[in-house]
N, C-alpha and C positions, 0 to 999 in steps of 0.2 A: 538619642540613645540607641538602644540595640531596635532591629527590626526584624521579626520573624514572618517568614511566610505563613498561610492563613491556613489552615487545615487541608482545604482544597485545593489547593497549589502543592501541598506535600504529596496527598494522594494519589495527583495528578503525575507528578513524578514519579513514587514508587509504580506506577502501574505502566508507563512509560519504560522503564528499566528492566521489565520482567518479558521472558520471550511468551508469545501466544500460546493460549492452550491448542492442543493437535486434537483433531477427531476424533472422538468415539475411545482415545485415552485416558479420558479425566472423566468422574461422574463426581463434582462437588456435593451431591447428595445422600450421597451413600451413605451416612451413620443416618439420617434423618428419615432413609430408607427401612435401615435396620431398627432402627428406634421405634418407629410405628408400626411393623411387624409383628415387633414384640410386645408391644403394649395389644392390638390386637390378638394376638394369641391368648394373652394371659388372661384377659377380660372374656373369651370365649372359654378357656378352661377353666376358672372362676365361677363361670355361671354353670358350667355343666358339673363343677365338682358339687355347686349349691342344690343343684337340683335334683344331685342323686342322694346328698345327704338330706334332703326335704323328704323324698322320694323313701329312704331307710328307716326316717322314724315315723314314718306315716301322717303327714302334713297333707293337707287336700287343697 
């Protein structure tokens, strides 16, 4: 019948066919960079908006 290559034999190819990434031009991490920045931020603003609205209605 038919025969397909096995997943790792495909990947193994496509990564084969692709030219090398160059120094210091590619950061594959960059959204993962920005994404946890962000989430960072917002949890600190968050907590500081909580606290001044604790803070405005007189919570101790």
């Amino acid at each position: 019948m038919f025969h397909s290559k096995s997943i790792e034999e495909r990947i193994a190819e496509r990564q084969a066919q692709r030219s090398p990434l160059k120094e210091g031009k590619h950061f594959e991490h960059g959204p993962a960079k920005f994404l946890f920045v962000f989430i960072i931020v917002f949890v600190v603003v968050g907590h500081l908006a909580g606290l001044l609205f604790l803070m405005a209605i007189g919570v101790h």
